[in-house]
PLY file of the C-alpha trace (Angstrom):
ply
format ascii 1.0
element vertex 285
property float x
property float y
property float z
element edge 284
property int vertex1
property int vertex2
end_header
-6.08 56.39 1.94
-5.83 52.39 1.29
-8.45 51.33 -1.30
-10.36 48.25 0.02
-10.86 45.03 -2.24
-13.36 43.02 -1.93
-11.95 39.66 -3.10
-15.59 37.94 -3.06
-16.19 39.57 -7.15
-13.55 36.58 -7.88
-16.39 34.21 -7.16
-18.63 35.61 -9.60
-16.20 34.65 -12.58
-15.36 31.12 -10.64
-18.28 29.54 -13.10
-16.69 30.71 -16.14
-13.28 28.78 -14.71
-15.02 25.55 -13.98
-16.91 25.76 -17.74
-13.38 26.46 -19.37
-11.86 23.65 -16.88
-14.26 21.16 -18.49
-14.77 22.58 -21.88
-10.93 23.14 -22.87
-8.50 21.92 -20.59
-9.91 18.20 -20.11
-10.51 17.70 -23.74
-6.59 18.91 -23.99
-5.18 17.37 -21.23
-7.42 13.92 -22.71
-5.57 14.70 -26.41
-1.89 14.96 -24.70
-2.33 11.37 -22.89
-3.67 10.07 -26.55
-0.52 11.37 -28.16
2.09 9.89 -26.01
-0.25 6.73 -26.65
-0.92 3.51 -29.11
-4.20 3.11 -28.76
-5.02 -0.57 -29.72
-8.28 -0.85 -28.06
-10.81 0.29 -25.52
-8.67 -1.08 -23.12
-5.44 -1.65 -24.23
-2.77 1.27 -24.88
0.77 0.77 -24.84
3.08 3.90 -24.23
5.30 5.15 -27.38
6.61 8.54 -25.81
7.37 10.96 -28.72
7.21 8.40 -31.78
4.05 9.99 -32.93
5.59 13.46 -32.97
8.65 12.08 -34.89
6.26 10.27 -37.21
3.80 13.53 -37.49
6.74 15.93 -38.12
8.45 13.43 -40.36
5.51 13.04 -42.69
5.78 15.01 -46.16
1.69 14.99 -46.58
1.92 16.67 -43.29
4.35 18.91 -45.15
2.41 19.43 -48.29
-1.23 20.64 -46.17
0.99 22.82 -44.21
2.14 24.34 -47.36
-1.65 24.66 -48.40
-2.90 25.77 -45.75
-0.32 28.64 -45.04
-0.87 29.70 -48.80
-4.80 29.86 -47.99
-4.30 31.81 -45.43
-2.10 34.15 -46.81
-3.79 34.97 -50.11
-7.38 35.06 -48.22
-5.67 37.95 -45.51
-4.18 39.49 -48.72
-8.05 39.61 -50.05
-10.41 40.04 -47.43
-8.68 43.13 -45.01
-8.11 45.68 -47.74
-12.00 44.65 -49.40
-12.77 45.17 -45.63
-11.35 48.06 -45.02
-12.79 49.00 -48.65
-16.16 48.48 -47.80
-15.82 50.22 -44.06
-14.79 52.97 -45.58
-17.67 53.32 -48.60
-20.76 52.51 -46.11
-22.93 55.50 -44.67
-21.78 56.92 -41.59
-25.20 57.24 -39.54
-29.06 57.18 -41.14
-30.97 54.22 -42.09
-29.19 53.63 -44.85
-25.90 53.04 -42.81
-28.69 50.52 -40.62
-29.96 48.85 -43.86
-25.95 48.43 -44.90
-25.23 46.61 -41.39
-27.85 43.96 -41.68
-26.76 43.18 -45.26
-23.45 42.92 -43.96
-23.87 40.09 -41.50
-26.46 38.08 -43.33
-23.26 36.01 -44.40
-22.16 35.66 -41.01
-25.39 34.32 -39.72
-25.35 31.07 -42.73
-23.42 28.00 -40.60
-20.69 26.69 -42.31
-22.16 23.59 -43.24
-24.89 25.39 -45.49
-22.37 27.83 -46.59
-20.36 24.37 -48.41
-23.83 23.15 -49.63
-24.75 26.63 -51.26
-21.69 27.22 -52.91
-21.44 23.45 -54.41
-25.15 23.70 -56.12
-23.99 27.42 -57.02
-20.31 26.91 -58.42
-21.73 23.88 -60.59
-21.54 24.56 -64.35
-24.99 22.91 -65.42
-27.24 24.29 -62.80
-25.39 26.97 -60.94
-25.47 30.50 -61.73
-21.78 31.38 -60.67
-20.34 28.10 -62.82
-22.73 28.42 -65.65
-21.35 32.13 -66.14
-18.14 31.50 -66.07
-18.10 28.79 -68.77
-20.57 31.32 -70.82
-17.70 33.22 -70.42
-15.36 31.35 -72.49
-13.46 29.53 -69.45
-13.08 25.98 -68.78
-14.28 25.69 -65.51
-14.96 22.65 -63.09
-14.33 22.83 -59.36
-14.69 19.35 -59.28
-11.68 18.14 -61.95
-9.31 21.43 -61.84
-7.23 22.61 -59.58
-7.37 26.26 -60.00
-10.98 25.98 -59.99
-10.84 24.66 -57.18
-9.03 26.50 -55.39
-10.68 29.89 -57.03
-14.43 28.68 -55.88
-12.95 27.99 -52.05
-11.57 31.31 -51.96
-14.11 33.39 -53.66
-16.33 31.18 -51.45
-14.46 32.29 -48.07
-14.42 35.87 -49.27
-18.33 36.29 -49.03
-18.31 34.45 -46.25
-16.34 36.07 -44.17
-15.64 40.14 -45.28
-18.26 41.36 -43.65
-16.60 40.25 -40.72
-13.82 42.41 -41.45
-15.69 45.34 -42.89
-17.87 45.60 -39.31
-15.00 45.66 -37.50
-13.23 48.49 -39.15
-16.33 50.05 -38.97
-16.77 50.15 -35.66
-12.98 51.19 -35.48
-14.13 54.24 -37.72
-17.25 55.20 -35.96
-15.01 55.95 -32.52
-13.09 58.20 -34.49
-13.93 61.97 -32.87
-15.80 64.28 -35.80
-13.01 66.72 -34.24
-10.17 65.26 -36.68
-12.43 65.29 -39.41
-12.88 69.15 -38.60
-8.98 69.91 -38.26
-8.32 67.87 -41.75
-10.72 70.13 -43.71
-9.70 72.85 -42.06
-5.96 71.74 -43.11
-7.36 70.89 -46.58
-6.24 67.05 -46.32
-6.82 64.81 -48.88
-9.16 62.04 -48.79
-6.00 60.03 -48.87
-4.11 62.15 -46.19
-7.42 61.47 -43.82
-6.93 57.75 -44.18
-3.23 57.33 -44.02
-3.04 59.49 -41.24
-6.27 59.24 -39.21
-8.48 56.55 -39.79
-6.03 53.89 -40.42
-3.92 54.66 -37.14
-7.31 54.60 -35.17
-8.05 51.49 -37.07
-4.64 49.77 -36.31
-5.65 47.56 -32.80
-8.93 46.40 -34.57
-7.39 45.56 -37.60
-5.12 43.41 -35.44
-8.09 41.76 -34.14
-9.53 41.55 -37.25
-6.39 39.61 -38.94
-5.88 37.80 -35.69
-9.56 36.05 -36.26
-9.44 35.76 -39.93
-6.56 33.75 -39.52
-6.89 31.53 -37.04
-10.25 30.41 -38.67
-8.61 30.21 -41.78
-6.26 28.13 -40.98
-8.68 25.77 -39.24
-10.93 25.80 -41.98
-12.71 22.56 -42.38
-16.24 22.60 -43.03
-16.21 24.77 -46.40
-13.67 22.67 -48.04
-15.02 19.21 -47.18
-18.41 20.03 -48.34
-17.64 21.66 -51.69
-14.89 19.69 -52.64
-13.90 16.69 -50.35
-10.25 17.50 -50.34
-9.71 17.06 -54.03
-9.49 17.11 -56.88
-6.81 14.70 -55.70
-5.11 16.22 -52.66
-5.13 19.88 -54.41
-7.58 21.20 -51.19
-6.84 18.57 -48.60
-5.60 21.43 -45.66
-4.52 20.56 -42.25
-7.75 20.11 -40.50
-9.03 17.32 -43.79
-5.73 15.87 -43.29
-5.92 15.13 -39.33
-9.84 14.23 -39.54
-9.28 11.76 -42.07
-6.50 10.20 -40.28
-8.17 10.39 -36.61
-11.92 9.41 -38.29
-11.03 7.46 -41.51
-8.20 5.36 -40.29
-9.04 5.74 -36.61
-5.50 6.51 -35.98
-6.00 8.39 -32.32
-2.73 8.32 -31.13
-1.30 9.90 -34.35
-4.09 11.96 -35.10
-3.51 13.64 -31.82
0.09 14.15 -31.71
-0.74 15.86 -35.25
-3.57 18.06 -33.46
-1.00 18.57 -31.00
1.56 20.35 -33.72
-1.50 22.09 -35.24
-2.88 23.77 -32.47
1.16 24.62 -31.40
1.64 26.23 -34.82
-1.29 28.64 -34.55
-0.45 29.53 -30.80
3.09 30.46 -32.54
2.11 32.21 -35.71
-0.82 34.34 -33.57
1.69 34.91 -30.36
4.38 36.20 -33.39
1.74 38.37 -34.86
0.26 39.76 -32.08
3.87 40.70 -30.78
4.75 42.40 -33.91
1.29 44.50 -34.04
1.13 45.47 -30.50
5.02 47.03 -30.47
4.51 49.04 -33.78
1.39 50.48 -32.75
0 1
1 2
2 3
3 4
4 5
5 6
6 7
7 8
8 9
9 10
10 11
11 12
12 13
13 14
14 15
15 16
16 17
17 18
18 19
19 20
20 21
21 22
22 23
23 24
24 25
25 26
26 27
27 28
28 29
29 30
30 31
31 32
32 33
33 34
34 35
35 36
36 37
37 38
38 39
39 40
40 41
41 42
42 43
43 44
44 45
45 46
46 47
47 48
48 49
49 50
50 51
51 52
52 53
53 54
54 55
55 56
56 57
57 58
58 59
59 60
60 61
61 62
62 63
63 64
64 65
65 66
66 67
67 68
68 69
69 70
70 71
71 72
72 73
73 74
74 75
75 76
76 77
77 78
78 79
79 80
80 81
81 82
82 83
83 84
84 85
85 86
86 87
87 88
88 89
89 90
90 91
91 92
92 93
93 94
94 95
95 96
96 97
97 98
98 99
99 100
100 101
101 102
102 103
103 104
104 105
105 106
106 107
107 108
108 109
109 110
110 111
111 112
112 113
113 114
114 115
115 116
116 117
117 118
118 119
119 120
120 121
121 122
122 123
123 124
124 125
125 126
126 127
127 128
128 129
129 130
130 131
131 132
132 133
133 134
134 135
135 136
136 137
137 138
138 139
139 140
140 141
141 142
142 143
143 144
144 145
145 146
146 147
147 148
148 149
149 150
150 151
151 152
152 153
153 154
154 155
155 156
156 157
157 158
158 159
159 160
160 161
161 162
162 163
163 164
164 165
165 166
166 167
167 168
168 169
169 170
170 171
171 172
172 173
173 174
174 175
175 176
176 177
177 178
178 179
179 180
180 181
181 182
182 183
183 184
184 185
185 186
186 187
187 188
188 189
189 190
190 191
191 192
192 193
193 194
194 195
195 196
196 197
197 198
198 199
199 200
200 201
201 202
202 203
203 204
204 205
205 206
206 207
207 208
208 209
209 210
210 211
211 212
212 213
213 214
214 215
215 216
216 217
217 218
218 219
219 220
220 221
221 222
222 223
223 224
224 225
225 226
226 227
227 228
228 229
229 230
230 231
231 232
232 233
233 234
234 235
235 236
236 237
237 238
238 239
239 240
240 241
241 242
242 243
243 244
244 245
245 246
246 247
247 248
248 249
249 250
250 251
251 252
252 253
253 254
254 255
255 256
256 257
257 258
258 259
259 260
260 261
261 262
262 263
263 264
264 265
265 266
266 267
267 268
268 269
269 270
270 271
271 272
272 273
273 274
274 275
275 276
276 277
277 278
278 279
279 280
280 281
281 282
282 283
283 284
């Protein structure tokens, strides 16, 4: 018997297609004609083909956030998904308690980005904030503003409690649709708490850690906000990442035509990286 489909559901989603039409695609399509473009005034642009792309991908400051910002992403991946998966794994199962732990958990989540900067400047500073004022109690020489390895320890520490909760509620709910039925067949085995993990929970965990990395590090890696606010880029160009880089050449210098064949190569490097991943994940799991 022939199953009958009823085409007209299509024209339910047809909104969403005419918001991502506008939202996405024109903005891109807009970017592409600025890249292939000098633009010397409202009205005046002059066709250059590629020379912005060979100029972009020629540039070694270009070369220099790229190597920042693919170290950022890495060592923040390397920190947040096991303290993640840590803290999935130490929260109560079901009771208020395991409520009371959930709200906690995304009160980070809920602070915009802008704040987030503005909190963590006042808080990292060594005269009035608690976090830099312990520190230098502690014996270490520590300024955000005038070190580099300050620096770049407040922005990731910073990122950290922004963002781990993300990563811890995901596991979680990867945990929570794990059947009580494996629990009952590893005690009845006698499995160790690390035998349960390695062999249950982090194989039921595997597509939402995927997800989970996936996220992290595409807003990692577009990280802007955070940065600007708590440390402008600097000290020098120590924090100046991809996104810093092609705002202060498309903003500051007003350089459109260059700034979007560089938004162009960003955007094309994240498609590739995430397309790479997500290959890799899906076939071993």
């Amino acid at each position: 018997m022939n199953k009958t489909v009823n085409n007209k559901a299509w024209f339910l989603v047809l909104p969403v297609f005419i918001s991502v039409a506008f939202s996405a695609i024109m903005p891109l399509m807009t970017v592409v004609n600025y890249s292939v473009q000098d633009i010397l005034g409202p009205d005046q642009r002059v066709f250059v083909g590629i020379e912005w792309f060979q100029e972009v991908l020629g540039d070694g400051d270009l070369h220099d956030a790229l190597i920042r910002q693919i170290l950022y992403s890495a060592i923040i991946l390397a920190i947040e998904i096991p303290l993640g998966i840590a803290i999935a794994l130490a929260l109560p199962i079901r009771g208020w308690r395991s409520s009371l732990a959930l709200v906690l958990l995304a009160l980070p989540l809920l602070i915009p980005w802008n704040v987030v900067g503005t909190i963590w400047q006042i808080f990292a500073r060594g005269d009035i904030g608690l976090f830099g004022y312990a520190l230098n109690q502690l014996g270490l020489d520590y300024n955000y503003t005038q070190g580099i390895l300050a620096a770049w320890f407040t922005i990731i520490t910073m990122d950290v409690w922004h963002w781990t909760s993300l990563v811890a509620l995901l596991c979680y709910a990867g945990l929570k649709s794990i059947p009580d039925a494996y629990y009952q067949a590893a005690r009845i085995d006698g499995a160790s708490r690390w035998a349960v993990f390695k062999t249950i929970q982090l194989p039921k965990m595997r597509r939402v850690l995927a997800i989970a990395i996936l996220l992290r590090f595409m807003d990692s890696f577009m990280i802007y906000t955070e940065p600007f606010v708590l440390t402008g880029g600097g000290p020098g160009n120590a924090t100046t990442f991809l996104s810093i880089d092609l705002v202060k050449l498309a903003l500051g210098q007003f350089d459109l035509g260059r700034a979007a064949a560089m938004s162009m190569v960003y955007t094309l490097i994240i498609l590739a990286v995430c397309w790479v991943f997500w290959a890799v994940a899906t076939s071993v799991s």
